[in-house]
C-alpha positions in Angstrom: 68.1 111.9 76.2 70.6 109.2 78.1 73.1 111.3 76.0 72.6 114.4 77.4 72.2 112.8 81.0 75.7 111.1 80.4 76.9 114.5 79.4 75.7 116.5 82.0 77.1 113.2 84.4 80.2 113.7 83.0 80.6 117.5 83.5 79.6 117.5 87.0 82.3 114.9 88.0 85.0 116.6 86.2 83.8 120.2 88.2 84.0 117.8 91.5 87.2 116.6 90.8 88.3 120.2 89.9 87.5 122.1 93.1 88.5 118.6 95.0 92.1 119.2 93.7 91.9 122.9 93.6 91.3 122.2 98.1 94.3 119.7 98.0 97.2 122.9 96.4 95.8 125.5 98.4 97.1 126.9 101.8 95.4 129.2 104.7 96.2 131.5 107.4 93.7 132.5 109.5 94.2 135.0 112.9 92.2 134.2 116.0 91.0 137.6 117.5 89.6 138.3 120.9 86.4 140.3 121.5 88.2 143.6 121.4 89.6 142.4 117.3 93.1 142.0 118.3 94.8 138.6 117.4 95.7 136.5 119.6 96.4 133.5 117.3 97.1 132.1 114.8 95.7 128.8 112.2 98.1 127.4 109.4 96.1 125.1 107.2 99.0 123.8 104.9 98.6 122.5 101.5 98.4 118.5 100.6 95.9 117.6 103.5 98.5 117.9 105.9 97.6 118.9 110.0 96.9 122.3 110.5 98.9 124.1 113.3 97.7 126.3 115.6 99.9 129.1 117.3 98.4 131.4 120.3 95.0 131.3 121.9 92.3 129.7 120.0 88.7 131.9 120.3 85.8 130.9 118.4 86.6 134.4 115.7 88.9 133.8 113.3 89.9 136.1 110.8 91.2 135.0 106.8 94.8 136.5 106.4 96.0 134.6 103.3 95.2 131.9 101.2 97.2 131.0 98.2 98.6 127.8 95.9 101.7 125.7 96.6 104.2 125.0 93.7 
């Protein structure tokens, strides 16, 4: 029983870790939009935990545009 418990122990970590790292390579871009849905901003999340910048008005819609992995 202990085994299994270690096992299953084991396998979560490693799928924690995974999606942890997975966060850390990946980049955003996200477009503020106003009530009427045009943009009006912009959101950068970069990759390796760095600041986000933020171009244009900020409204509480935001919109995904891109996401993808650095090299």
């Amino acid at each position: 029983m202990n085994m299994k418990k270690g096992l299953l122990a084991l396998i979560a970590t490693a799928a924690v870790t995974t999606a942890v790292q997975a966060a850390y390579w990946e980049f955003s871009i996200y477009a503020y939009v106003d009530s009427n849905g045009a943009e009006v901003g912009r959101l950068y999340i970069p990759c390796f935990n760095r600041q986000a910048v933020s171009q244009g008005t900020v409204t509480n819609k935001k919109v995904l545009v891109e996401r993808g992995t650095c090299k």
